[in-house]
N, C-alpha and C positions, 0 to 999 in steps of 0.2 A: 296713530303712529306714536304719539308721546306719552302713551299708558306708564304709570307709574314701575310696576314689574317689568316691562320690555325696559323701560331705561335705565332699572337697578340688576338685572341681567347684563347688560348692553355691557354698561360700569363694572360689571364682577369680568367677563371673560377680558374686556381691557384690562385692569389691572392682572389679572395672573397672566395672560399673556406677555405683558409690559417685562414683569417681572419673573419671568423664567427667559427672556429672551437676552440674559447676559451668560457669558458664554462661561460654561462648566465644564471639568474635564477631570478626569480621571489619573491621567496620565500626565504629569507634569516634565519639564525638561530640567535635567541639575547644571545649573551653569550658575556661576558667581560675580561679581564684579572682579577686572583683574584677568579673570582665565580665559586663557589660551583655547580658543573653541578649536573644536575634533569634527566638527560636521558644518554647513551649510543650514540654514534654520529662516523658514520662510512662512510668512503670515500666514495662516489657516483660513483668517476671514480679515473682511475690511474692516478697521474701528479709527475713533476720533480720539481728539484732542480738546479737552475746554480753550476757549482763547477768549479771554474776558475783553479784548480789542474790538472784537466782533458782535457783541451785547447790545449795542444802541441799534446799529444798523438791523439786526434780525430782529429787534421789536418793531421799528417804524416797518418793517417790511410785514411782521404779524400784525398791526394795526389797520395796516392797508388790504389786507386780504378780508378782512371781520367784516359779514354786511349786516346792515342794519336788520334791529328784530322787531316784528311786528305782534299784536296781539289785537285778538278777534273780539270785537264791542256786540256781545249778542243783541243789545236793547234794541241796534239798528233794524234789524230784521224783524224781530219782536215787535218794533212799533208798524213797520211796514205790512204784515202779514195781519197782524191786530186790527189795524186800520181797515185793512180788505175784508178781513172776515167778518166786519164790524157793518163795515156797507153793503155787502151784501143778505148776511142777515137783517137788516132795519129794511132794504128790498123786500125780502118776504114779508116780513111784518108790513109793508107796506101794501103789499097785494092784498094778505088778508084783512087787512083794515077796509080797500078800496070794496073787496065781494063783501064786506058788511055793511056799507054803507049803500051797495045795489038792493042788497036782501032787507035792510030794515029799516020800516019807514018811523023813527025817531031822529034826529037831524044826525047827522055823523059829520067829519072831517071832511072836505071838498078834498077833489083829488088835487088842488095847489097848494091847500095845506101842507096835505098830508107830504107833497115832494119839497115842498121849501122845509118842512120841517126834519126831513132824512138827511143822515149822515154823511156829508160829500166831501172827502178830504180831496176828490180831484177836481171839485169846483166844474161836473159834468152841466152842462145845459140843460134847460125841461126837456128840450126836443131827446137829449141824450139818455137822460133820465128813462122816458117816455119806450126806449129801447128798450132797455132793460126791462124795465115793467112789464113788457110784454112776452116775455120769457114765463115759463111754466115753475112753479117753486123746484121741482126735480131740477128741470134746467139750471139754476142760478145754483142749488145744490151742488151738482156735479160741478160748473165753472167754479164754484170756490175750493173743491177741491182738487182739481187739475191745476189750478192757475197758482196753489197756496205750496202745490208739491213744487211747481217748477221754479218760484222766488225760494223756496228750501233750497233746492240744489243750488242756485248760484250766489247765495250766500251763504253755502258749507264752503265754496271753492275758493270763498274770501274774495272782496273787492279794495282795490287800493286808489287812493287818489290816480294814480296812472292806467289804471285800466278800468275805470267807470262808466266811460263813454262807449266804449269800446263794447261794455258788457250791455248796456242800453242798447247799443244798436243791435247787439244777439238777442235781447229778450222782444225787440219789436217785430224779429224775424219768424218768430211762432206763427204770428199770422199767417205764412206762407208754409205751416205745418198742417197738411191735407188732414191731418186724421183729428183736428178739434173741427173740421168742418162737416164732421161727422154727428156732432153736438148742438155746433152752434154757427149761425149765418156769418160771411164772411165781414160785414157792416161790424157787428157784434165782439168780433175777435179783434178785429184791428185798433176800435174804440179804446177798447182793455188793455191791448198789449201798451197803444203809445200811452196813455196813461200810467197805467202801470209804473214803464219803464222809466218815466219823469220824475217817482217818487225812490228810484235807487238810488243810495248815497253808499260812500263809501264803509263797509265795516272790519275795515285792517289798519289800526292806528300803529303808529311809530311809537315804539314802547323806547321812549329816550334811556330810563332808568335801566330798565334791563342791558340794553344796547351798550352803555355806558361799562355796566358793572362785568358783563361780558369780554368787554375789552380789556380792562384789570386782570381780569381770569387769566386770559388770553399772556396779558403780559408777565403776570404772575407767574408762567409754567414757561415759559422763555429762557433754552439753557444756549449758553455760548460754545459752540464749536467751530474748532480753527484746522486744525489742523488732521489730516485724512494718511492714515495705515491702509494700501491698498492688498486686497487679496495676492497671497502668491508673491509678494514685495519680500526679499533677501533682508530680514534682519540680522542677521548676523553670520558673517560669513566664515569657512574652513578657513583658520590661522588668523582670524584676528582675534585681536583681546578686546574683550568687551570692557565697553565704556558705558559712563552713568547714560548714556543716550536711548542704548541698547536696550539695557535693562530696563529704563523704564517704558521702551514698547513692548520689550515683552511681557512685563506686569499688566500695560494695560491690554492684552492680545490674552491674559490668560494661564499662560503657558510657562510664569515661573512665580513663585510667591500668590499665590491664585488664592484671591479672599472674593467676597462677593462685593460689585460694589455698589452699594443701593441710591450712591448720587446719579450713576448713567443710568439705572433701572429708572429714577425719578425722571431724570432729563428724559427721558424715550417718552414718558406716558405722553407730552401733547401729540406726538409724532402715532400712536397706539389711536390716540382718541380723536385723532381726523382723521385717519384711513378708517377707523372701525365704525365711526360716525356716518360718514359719508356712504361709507358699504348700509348702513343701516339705513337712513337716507333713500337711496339707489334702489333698494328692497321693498321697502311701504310707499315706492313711487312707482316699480315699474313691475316688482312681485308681491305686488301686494299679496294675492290668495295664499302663496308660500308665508311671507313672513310672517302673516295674521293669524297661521296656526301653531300655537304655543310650542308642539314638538316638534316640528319645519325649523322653527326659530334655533331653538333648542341647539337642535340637528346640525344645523350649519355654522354657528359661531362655535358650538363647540369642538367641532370637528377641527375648524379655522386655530383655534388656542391648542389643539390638541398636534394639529401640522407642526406648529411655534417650540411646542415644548418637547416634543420627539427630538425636532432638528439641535436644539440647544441643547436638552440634556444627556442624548447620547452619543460619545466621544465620534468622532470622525475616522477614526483610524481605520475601519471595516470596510473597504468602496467606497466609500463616501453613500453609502446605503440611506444610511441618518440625513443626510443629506439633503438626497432626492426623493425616495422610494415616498416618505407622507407627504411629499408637496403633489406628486404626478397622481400618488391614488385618488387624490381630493377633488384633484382637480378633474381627475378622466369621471369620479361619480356625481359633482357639478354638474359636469355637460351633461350626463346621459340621462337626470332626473329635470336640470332647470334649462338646459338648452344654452345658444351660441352666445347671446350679448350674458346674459348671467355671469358664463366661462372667461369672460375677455377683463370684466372687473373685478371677479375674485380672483382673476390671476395676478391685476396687477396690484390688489390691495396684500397679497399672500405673500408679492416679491419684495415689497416694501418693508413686511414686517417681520419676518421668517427673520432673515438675516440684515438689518437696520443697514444702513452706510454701506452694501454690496453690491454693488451695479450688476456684477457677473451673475448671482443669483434672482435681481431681478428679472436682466435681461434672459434668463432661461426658464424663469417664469412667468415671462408677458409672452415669450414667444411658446412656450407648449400651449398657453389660454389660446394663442391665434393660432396656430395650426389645429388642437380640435377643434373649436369653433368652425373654421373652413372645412376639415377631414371630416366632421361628424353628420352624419347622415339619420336623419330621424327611422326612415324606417329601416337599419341595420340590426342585421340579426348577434346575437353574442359572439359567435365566433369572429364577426368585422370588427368587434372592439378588441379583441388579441391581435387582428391585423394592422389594425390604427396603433397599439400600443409600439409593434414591430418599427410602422414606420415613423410615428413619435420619434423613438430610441436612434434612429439612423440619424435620421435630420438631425437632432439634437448634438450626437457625437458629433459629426463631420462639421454643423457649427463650432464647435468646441474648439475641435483642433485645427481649424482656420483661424479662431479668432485668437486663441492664445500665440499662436505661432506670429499673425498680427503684430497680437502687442507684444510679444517675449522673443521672442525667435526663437519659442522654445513650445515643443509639444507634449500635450499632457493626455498622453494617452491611456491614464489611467482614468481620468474624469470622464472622457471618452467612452468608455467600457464601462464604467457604472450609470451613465446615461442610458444608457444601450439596454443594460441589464434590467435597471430601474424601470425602466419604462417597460417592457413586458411583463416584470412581477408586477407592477400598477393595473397594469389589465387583468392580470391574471386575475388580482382580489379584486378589482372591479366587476367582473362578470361573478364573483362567487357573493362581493356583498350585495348585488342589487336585490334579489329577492328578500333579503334580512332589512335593508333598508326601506323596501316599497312594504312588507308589512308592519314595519315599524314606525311608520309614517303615514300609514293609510294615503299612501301615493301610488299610480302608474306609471311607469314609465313610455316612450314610444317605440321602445325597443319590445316591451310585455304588448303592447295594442296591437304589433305589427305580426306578432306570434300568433293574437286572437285575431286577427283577419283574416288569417288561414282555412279556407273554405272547409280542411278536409277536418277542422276540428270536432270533434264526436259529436258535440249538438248540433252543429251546423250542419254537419250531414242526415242526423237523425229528421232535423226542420223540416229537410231540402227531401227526403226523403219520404217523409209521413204527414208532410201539411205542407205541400209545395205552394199554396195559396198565401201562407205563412211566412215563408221565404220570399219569398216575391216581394211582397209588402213589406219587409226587414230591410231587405236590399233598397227597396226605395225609399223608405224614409232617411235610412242611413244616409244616400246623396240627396238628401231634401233638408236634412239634418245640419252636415258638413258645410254646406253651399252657406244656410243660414249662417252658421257658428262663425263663417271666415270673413261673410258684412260685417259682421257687427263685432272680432276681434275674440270670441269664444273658442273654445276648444275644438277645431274642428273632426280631431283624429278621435278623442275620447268618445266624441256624439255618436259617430261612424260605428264604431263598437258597438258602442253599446245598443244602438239601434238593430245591428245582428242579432242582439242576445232579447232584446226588450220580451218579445212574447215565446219563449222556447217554453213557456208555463202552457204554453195552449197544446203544446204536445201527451197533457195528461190525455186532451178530448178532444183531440183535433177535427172532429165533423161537428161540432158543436158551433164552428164560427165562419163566420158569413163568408170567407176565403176561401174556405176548403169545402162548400157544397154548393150547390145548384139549387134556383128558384123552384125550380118543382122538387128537390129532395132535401127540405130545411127540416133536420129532427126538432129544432124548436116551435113547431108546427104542435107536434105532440106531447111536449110539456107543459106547466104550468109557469106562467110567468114569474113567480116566482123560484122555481124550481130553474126555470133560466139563468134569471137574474145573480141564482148563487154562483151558477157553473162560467157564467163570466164573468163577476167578482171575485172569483178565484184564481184567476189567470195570472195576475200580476206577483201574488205571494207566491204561486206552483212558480215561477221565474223564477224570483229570488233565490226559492227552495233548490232551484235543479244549477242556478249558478254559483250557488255557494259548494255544494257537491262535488263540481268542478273547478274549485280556487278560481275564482274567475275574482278581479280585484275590487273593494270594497266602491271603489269610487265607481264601478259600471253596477253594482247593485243599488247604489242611491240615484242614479237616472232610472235606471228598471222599476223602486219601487214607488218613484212619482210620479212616471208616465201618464195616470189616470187622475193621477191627483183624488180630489173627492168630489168628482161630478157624477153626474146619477142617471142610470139607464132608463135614459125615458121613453125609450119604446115601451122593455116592457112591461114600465110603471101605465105607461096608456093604454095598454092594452087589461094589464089587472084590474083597473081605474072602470072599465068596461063591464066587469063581473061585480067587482065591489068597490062603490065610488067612496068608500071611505077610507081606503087604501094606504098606508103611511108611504110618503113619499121617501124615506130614510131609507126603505127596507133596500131600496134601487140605489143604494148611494154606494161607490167604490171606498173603500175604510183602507184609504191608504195615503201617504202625506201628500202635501202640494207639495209644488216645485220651490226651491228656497233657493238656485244658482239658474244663471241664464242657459246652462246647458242642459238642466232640466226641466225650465220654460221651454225650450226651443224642444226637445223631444215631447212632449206636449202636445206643442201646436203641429209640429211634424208628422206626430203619430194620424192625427184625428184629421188634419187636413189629409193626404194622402188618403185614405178610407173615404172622407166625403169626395176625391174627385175620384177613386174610383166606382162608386156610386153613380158620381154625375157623367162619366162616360157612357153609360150605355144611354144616356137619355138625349133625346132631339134634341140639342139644344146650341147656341153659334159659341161663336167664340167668345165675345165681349159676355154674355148671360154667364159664358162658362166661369169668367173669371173676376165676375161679382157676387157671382156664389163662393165661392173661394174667399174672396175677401169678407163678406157676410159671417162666411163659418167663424175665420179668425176672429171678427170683433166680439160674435157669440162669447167664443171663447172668453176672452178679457173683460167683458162684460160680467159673466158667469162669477167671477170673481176668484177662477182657479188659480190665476197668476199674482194673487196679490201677498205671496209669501217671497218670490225671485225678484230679482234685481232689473229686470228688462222696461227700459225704459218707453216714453211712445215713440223717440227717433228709432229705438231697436227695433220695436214692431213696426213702423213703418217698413225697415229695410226689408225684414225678417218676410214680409206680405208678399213684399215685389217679386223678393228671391223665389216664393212659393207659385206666386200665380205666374213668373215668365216661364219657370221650370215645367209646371202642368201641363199648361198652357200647349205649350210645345209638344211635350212627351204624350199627348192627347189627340195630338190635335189631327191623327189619319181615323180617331172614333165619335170625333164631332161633326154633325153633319151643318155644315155653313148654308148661309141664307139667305 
């Protein structure tokens, strides 16, 4: 989150936003001190007053909002993990010590030596000790590396004096995580965790210095404002003579003697640098996948500075086009790329800063973020975003002229009608940028997924048509896929997809694969294993090849091209193995990436689970047998060590199992014969 470039970024689009957001204008009014004004003359926009009165009080209130900063003591973990790694190797050294001392008759170490003398920073018992020992070196192996990943993760997540215990009592709950009892007896695990868990100490200290000098910052960027210029406010009115009053609101509104002034552009940055913070913030906390890619980042602040300085630098006189038109466009391609809460906080971060001190432009910017948010529908086709923009534009007017009339008894029908306006040209370019956006961003949208779900799509029919075995299988991983994605908080619409498309590569040779023939008519019968072995490690790049053909989006060819990952056809390496047992096991290997995101973990395990239980349906077998083969296949998997580029952790696969084997289970269970 706090990479040096994202927060010298972060600092550039603040400050030019800060400072284009004083109001510029083309079009000045000629009025002087003294004259007789000929028109009615009324605020364009809301703006302030310094009032040096108000100074103390807005820093004790900035002081009070500053919360303490902490900084991460890596040593803690370091020694803790050190310490583990340290005792469980001197265990093995200890084994092997103990099988030297059975094997050779020169005196060796008694086996009390050799434990009184091993490394115990948990002050374990013999009896405990004696545990352990009795573990296989592989065994003690794997526990230091499952037990070294999970104290990793929960001091990356930072421990503070306040939530210590709290974190002790989750790391002793592992023991009640079925899938180490896969490893290791349940005696074994629970020894380790409370152990374990007694050696975590806090590592998020209270950085006083920082905290301190933060506050200074803080107060240091503290500008005094008293007094508030409301939008649509009558400064000066038909037949009065303007007074020094006058004048100098409309100096500072802009709108006569117009110099730039770079004390309110200064005063605005802290007011830039906590909405832009916190949106930044908000992003590596709740989008992270978005903000972590350099042109996602890119994309959206600059978009955000670019809404800022449209609206300020071009005059208002046109509809008020300048207005609205870049706030609603931003806003309608937000929703339809990052979705509903995304929409609800760049709206109100956009209202705040568009137009500083304007309620009225806030309030018409939190509420467009909260009517798409509710109006927007994931699987909506383009043309519902020109309907949504329509009734955007309605609501918005018919607010408008309620609320003004409210507060003015006066209706502004002309804001009305560029509301209106504005919001269908926002759609308009909305539905024409997305496609320039999703390739310019190596993004999907769920409006592009909902278009490729579309049965009658040319490969999907060609599938459904020419490897109906094929199809079959796409369609159920796909809800094998989704089901996973939606335990565990993954994508579930993209998996879905892309699961349609994973193997349309097999349409080069569609009787070549076990779907599309019959036990008595397998042409692989009369090849050579190897000559096999090519025509299905080829499937996954003919994919690729025939989905790029079809602009199908880059983000469902990187699920397609890891589905296989690089695990290796060992059938028909066992059967070459048969003719010539010197056979390179390589030759059988799929040459294509692992999975490195959990949505290409989960198509994976979805792919190759669905195949093994359609396999295991035709066979006699009950239900419970049915759905410990299921679970077997997956730990293969993970075992295998295909998954060890993606991010899924063993609570993921646990869930990701259940999801698997209830679903089969079920959808199997009138070809299982019970017992």
């Amino acid at each position: 989150m706090f990479k040096l470039r994202y927060i010298s970024l972060l600092l550039f689009f603040v400050f030019v936003s800060a400072f284009v957001s004083q109001p510029t204008s083309m079009f000045e009014e000629e009025i002087s001190l003294g004259e007789v004004s000929d028109k009615t003359i009324f605020a364009p926009r809301s703006v302030t007053y310094v009032d040096k009165e108000a100074t103390e009080q807005l820093k004790q209130e900035k002081l009070s909002s500053i919360k303490d900063i902490y900084s991460m003591d890596e040593t803690v973990s370091e020694t803790i993990i050190q310490d583990f790694d340290q005792f469980i190797k001197e265990l093995i050294l200890a084994k092997e010590n103990l099988a030297k001392s059975n094997s050779e008759e020169e005196k060796k170490p008694s086996k009390n030596e050799i434990i009184s003398n091993l490394h115990n920073p948990y002050n374990l018992s013999e009896e405990e000790v004696n545990k352990f020992l009795s573990l296989t070196i592989g065994e003690l192996e794997k526990m230091n590396d499952i037990f070294q990943k999970e104290l990793e993760l929960i001091f990356e997540s930072g421990i503070t004096e306040g939530n210590v215990e709290s974190v002790r009592k989750n790391f002793q709950e592992l023991k009640n995580n079925t899938n180490f009892y896969l490893f290791f007896s349940k005696e074994i695990i629970e020894t380790l965790s409370h152990h374990l868990s007694n050696q975590i100490t806090p590592n998020f200290i209270l950085d006083e210095e920082a905290t301190n000098k933060k506050k200074l910052d803080e107060l240091a960027s503290v500008g005094d404002v008293v007094i508030e210029i409301k939008k649509r406010e009558a400064i000066v009115n038909i037949g009065d003579r303007v007074n020094e009053i006058q004048i100098k609101k409309l100096e500072e509104l802009g709108i006569i003697n117009q110099s730039y002034n770079y004390e309110e552009a200064f005063m605005q940055l802290p007011l830039f640098i906590l909405f832009f913070g916190l949106f930044y913030i908000y992003g590596f906390t709740f989008k992270k996948e978005a903000f972590s890619k350099m042109r996602t980042f890119l994309f959206i602040f600059s978009s955000m500075s670019v809404v800022i300085v449209l609206t300020n630098v071009i005059p208002e006189s046109f509809l008020n086009f300048s207005l609205f038109l870049p706030l609603l466009t931003i806003l309608m391609i937000f929703t339809v790329f990052w979705g509903r809460s995304f929409i609800i906080v760049a709206s109100i971060v956009l209202g705040a800063l568009v137009s500083p001190g304007d309620l009225d432009y806030l309030l018409v910017s939190v509420t467009s973020g909260f009517l798409l948010a509710v109006g927007f529908k994931p699987n909506s086709k383009r043309i519902n975003i020109l309907f949504s923009g329509v009734i955007l534009g309605i609501v918005l007017g018919l607010s408008e002229l309620g609320i003004s009339y409210a507060l003015s008894a006066a209706i502004h029908i002309d804001t009305s009608i560029s509301l209106l306006a504005c919001s269908f040209i926002a759609a308009v370019l909305t539905v024409g940028l997305i496609p320039l956006v999703e390739n310019s961003l190596g993004l999907v949208t769920s409006v592009r997924l909902y278009e490729l779900s579309d049965p009658n799509h040319k490969l999907l029919k060609n599938l459904m048509k020419h490897a109906l075995g094929t199809y079959t299988h796409s369609i159920m991983v796909g809800n094998l896929a989704e089901m996973a994605a939606e335990e565990i908080g993954a994508n579930g619409l993209l998996l879905k997809i892309g699961a349609y498309f994973h193997d349309v590569g097999k349409l080069k040779n569609p009787h070549y694969f076990i779907e599309n023939t019959t036990p008595d008519n397998n042409p692989h019968d009369l090849l050579d294993p190897y000559e096999s072995a090519q025509i299905i490690r080829r499937h996954p790049l003919d994919s690729i090849e025939m989905c790029r053909k079809y602009n199908l989006p880059e983000p469902i060819i990187r699920l397609i091209a890891s589905h296989h990952g690089d695990s290796y056809l060992n059938h028909f390496y066992e059967r070459a193995k048969e003719s010539n047992p010197e056979t390179n096991k390589e030759d059988f290997r799929y040459q294509t990436p692992t999975p490195s995101s959990k949505e290409e973990g989960i198509l994976l395990l979805a792919d190759s689970t669905e195949a093994y239980a359609r396999f295991l349906s035709s066979s006699d077998i009950d239900r419970d047998d049915f759905a410990r083969r299921i679970e077997s296949n997956i730990l293969e998997k993970v075992e295998e060590g295909i998954l060890r580029n993606c991010s899924l952790s063993l609570h993921d696969l646990d869930k990701i199992t259940k999801v698997f084997v209830n679903y089969l289970v079920n959808s199997n269970h009138e070809r299982i014969s019970y017992k």
